[in-house]
N, C-alpha and C positions, 0 to 999 in steps of 0.2 A: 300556355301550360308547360312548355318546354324549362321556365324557368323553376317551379315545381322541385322540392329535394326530394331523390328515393327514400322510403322506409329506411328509419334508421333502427333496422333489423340487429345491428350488431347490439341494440339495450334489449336484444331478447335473448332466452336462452338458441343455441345453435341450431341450424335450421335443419341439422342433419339428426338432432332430434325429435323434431314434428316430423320429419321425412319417414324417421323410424316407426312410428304409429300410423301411417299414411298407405292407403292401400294405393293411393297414386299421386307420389310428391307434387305440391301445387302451388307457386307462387304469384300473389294476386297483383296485377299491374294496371297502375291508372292508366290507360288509353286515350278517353275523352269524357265528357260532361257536355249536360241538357241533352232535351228531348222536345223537336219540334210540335210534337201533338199534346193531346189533354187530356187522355182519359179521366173519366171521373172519377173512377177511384184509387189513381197516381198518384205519387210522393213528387215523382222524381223529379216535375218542371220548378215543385215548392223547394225543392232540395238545392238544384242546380240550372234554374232557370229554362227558356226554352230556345237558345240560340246553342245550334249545335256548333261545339269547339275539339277539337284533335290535338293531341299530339304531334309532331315530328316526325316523319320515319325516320329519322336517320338519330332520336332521339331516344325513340321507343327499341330500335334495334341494338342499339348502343348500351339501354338496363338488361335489353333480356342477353345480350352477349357477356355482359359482366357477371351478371348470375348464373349464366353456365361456366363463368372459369371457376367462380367460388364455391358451388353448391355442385356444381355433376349436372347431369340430366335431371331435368323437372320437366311441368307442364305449367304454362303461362293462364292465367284466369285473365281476360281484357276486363278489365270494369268499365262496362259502359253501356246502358240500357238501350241504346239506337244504334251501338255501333258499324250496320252498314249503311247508315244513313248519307253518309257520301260515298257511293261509288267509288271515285279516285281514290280516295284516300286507303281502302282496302284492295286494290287494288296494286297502290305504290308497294304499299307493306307485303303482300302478298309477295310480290315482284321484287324485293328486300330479300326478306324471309327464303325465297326459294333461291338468290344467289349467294348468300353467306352463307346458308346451310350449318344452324347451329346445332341440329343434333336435337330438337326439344319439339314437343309437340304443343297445344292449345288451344283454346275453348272462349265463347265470346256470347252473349245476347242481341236476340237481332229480330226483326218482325219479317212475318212471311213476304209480306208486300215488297220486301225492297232485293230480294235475291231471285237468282233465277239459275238455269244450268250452268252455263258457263263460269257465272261468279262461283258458284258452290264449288263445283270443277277446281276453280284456280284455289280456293282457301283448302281444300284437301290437299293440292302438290303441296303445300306452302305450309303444312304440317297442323292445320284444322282436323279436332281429330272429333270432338263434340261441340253443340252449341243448342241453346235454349231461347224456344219459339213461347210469347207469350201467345197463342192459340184463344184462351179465353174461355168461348161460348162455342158449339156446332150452330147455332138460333142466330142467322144475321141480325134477327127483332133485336134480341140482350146486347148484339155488338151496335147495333145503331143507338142504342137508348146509353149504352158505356161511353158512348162519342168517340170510340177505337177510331174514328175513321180508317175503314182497313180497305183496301183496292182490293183483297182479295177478304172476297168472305162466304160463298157457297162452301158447303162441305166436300163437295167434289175437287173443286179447284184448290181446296187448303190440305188435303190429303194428294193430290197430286204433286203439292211443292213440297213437301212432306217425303213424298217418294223420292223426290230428284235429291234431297240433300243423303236420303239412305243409297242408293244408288252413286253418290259419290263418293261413297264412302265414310261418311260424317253420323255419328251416331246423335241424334234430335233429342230429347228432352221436350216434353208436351207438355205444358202447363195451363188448364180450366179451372174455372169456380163454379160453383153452384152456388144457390143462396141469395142472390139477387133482390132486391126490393120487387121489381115488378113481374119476377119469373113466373112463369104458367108450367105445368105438370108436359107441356109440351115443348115448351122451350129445355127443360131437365132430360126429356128424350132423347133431343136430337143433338145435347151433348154428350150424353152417353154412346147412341147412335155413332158418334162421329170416334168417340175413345175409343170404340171397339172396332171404329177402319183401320185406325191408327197401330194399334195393335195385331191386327192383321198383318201390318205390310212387316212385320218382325223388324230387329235391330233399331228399336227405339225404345224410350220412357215415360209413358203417358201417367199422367197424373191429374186428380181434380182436387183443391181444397174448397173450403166452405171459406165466402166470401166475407173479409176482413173493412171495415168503414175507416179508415186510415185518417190519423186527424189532420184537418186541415182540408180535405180535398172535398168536394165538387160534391162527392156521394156521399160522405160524413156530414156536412153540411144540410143538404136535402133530405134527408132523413133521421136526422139526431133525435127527433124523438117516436123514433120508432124501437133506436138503439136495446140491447138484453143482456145480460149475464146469464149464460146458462151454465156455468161452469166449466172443470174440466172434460167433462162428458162432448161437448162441442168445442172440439180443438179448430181454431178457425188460421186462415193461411201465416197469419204472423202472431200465433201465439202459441207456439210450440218451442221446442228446443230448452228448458226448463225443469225436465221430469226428474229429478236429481233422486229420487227415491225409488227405488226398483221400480223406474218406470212412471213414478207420480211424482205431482207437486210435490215441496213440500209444504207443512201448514203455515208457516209463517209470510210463505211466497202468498199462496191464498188468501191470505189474508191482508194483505196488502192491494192486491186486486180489488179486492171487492169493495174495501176503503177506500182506493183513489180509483173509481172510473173512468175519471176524466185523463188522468195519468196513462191506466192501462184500459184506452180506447178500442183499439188491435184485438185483444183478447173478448169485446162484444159482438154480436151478432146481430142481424136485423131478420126479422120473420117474413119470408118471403108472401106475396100475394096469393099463393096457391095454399097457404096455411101451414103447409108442414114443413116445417126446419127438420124435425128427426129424420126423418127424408133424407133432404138433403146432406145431414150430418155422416148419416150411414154408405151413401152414395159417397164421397169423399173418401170415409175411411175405408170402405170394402170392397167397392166395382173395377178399380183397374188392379188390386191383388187381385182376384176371382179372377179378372182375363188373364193375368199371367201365365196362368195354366189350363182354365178350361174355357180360354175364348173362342173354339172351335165348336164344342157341346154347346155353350150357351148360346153361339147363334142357330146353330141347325135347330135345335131344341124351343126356341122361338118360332122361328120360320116354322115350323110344323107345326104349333100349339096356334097359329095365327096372335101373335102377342110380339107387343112393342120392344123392345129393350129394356122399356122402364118399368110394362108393364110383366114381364117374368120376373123383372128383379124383385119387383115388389112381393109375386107371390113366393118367388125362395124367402125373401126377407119376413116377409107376414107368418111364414112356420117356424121361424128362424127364433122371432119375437115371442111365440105363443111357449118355446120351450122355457126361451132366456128368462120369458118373467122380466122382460126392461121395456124401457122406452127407446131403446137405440142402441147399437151395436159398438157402442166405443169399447176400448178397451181390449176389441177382439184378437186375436191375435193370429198368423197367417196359415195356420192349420187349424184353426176352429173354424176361418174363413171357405178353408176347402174343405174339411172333415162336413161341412153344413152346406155344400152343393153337391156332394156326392150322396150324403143322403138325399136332399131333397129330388138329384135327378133320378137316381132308384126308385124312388116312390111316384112324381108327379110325372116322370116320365117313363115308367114304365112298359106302359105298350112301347114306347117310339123306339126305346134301345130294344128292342127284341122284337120289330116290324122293318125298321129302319137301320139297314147297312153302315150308310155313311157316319149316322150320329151315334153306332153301338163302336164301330171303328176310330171315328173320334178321339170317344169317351176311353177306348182301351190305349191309346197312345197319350191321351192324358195324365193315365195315373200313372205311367211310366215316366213322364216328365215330370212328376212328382215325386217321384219315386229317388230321380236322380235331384231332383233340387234340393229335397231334405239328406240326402246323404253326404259324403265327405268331398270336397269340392280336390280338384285333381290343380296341385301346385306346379308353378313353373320348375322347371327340371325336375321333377319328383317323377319321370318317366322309367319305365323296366331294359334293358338291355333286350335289344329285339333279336333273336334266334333265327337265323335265316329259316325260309318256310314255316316261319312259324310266326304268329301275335300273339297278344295278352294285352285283354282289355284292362286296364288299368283300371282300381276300388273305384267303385261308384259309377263308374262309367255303364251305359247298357246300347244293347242295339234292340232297334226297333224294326220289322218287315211288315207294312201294311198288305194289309188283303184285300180291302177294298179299295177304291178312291177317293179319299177324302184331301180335303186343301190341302194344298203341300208334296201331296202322295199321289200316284198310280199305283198301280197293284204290284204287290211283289218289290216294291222302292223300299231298299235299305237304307236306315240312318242310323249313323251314332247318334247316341246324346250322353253326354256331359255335362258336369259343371267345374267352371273355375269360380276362385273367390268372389268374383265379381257377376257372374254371370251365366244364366244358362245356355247351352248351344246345341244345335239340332244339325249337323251336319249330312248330305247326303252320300252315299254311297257307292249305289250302282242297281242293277234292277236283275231278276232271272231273265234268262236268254228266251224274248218271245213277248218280254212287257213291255206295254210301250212307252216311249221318252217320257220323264214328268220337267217340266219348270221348275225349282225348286228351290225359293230363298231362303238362304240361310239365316234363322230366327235365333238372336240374342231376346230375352228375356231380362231388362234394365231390372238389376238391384238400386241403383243410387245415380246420382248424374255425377260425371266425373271417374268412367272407370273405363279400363281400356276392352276394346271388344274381341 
C-alpha cells in the first residue's frame, strides 16, 4: 500500500477553503484495507477483500507530516474499517505520532473487541481525539444471527469498554440499527436499553439507523425478497445525504429511485419479524435526540411506571401519532421531538413529577439544558474581560444548583452549562458548605462525530 499516490488534492479547489466551511478541518487518509470478519450486512470484505493490509508507519507519518506544512493544523480521518485489528501496527504509529509531535489530532474506526485500556490510553497521548465503534445491536441474538462475531457482546461488558475509551479521553461515536429481518419487539428494547447506558456515561455520540440491505452482501441476498420502498418517510442508514430541497428530495432524484431499485438498493427496507417498520423508523429518527436532553426523566420516569424503554417510548410516541395524524415521525424536527416529551411527561406523568423528588428535579435540570442548547452557542475567544471579584456569565450560558440528588448531582452541586458550536457541556462547580461530595462527569451532549469536546 506504501506504493499508493496521495490525493492529488492540488486538482481541487484549496483546502483552506473547505477548511473555511469546516467546524473541524479534516483530511481523510488511507491507512489500510480489508476486514478479517463477514458481517452480513458488510460491503467492505466485497469492497476490499478480507486479508487485513497496512500502511507503513514511517509512510503514513511522512503524508500526515506533509499536510501539516501545507495546510496548518487539521485532523487526520484513518480510513479503515478494522483499523486496530493489528495491535502492533497501532501501536508503532502511536509510538510515531507521540515522537514527532506534529501538532494534529485524529480519528479512526475500530470494533470494541479489539481495544482495551492501555491501547486506548496510548491512541489519546498520540493525539486520538474521536473514533467510531460499529456497536450494532444491545440483543447478543441480532449480533449472532449478523455473524458480528464479536468477543465482546453483553451489554454490560460493551458499555464498560465504552467507558474506558471516554475515560481516556477519546470522544466514541455509537453506531446501531434497528430493522432487522429477524428482530423481535425485544431484541429493539434492549437496543435501546443499551443507547440509553451509553448516553448516561455523557461525552459520547450514540446513534441508531434503520437497517440498510446493502447489494451484494449476505443479508441483501437472504432476504431480497422481502426487500420495500417506503419512501422518503423511512430514511434508512445509506440513504440519506440527498435532501437538496429544504430538507427533501428532489423530484427528479425520486424518481429515479423508485425507477432503478436495483440501482438504489440502500435506500429499501425489509420489514422486520415483529411487523412494525414505523417503529423501528421512528426509534431511529427520535430516541437518541430525546436522550440528548431528557435521558434522565426518561429513565426515572420508566423505572416508576414499571415500563420497558421501548415500552414508554411507545406510549410517548402512540400520543405523539394520535396528534400528528401520520404513520411515523419522519420529518420531525428536534424541538417538536422535545416540545412532544415535555408534554407527554406533564400529562402521563404527572403524579410522579409532583410525588417523586428525583424525577421532578430531573425534569427541572432538563429544560435548563434545553434551554442553553437552543440558545446562542458561546465562541472561541468570544469571552468578556473578567473584573477582578467579579464574573459574567457569558449569553446563553446558565448555572444550575440541584436540590435534590439526582444522577450527576448531590444536593446543593453547582454547574455551569453551556454550549459551544459543537456541543453541549455541563460542567461542575462546587457544592454549599455542609453537601456532601458528588462524582461528577462531565457530560458532552454529541451534535455530529468529528467535533472537538
Amino acid at each position: 500500500m506504501d506504493e499508493l499516490l496521495q490525493p492529488a488534492l492540488h486538482l481541487v479547489a484549496p483546502l483552506s477553503e473547505y477548511f473555511f466551511h469546516s467546524r473541524q478541518p479534516t483530511i481523510l487518509v488511507d491507512s489500510g484495507r480489508g476486514c478479517a470478519f463477514s458481517c452480513e450486512f458488510c460491503q467492505t470484505t466485497l469492497l476490499n477483500g478480507t486479508k487485513v493490509r497496512y500502511r507503513g508507519v514511517p509512510s503514513l507519518v511522512a503524508e500526515l507530516a506533509d499536510y501539516r506544512q501545507k495546510y496548518g493544523p487539521y485532523e487526520a480521518y484513518f480510513v479503515h474499517d478494522l483499523f486496530t485489528a493489528r495491535r502492533d501496527f497501532v501501536e508503532s504509529l502511536c509510538d510515531a505520532l507521540i515522537e514527532v509531535d506534529l501538532g494534529i489530532t485524529w480519528q479512526c474506526r475500530c470494533r470494541l473487541d479489539q481495544v482495551d485500556r492501555p491501547l486506548l490510553e496510548k491512541m489519546a497521548r498520540a493525539g486520538c481525539r474521536m473514533l467510531l465503534y460499529g456497536v450494532e445491536s444491545g440483543s447478543p441474538e441480532t449480533l449472532a444471527r449478523m455473524n458480528k462475531r464479536a468477543k465482546v457482546s453483553h451489554p454490560k461488558a460493551i458499555v464498560e469498554r465504552v467507558g474506558w475509551t471516554v475515560e481516556a479521553g477519546i470522544f466514541p461515536s455509537l453506531s446501531m440499527v434497528v430493522g432487522t429481518p429477524e428482530e423481535t419487539l425485544g431484541d429493539l428494547d434492549a437496543t435501546m436499553a443499551l443507547a440509553h447506558a451509553f448516553v448516561r456515561l455523557g461525552s459520547v455520540n450514540a446513534f441508531i439507523q434503520l437497517m440498510s440491505p446493502l447489494p451484494g452482501t449476505a443479508l441483501a441476498a437472504r432476504v431480497e425478497h422481502r426487500f420495500a420502498y417506503h419512501g422518503s418517510n423511512a430514511p434508512t442508514a445509506f440513504s440519506q445525504g440527498i435532501e437538496f430541497l429544504s430538507g427533501q428530495r428532489l423530484a427528479e432524484d425520486e424518481m429515479l429511485i423508485q425507477e432503478h431499485p436495483d440501482i438504489f438498493q440502500s435506500f429499501q427496507a425489509v420489514v422486520p419479524d415483529h411487523g412494525d417498520l414505523d417503529l423501528c423508523i421512528d426509534i431511529s429518527l427520535t430516541y437518541c435526540k430525546l436522550l440528548e436532553i431528557y435521558q434522565r426523566s426518561f429513565g426515572r420516569l420508566a423505572e416508576l411506571a414499571g415500563l420497558t424503554h421501548l415500552g414508554l417510548f411507545r406510549a410517548w410516541r402512540d400520543g405523539w401519532l394520535t396528534v400528528c395524524r401520520a404513520g411515523n415521525l419522519a420529518g420531525q424536527r428536534d424541538h417538536d421531538i422535545w416540545n412532544a416529551f415535555e408534554r407527554f411527561i406533564e400529562d402521563f406523568g404527572r403524579e410522579e413529577l409532583q410525588s417523586d423528588g428525583p424525577l421532578g428535579e430531573a425534569y427541572r435540570f432538563e429544560k435548563v439544558l434545553r434551554l442553553v442548547s437552543e440558545g446562542p452557542p458561546i465562541q472561541s475567544g468570544a469571552g468578556t474581560t473578567v473584573k477582578p471579584a467579579r464574573l459574567q456569565l457569558a449569553d446563553g450560558a446558565r448555572l444550575f444548583e440541584s436540590r435534590e440528588t439526582i444522577e450527576g448531582f448531590s444536593p446543593a452541586q453547582a454547574a455551569l452549562i453551556f454550549a459551544t458550536p459543537d456541543r453541549l457541556h455541563v460542567l461542575p462547580l462546587g457544592r454549599r458548605a455542609g453537601s456532601r461530595p458528588c462524582d461528577f462527569r462531565r457530560t458532552n451532549l454529541g451534535r455530529s462525530f468529528g467535533q472537538v469536546p
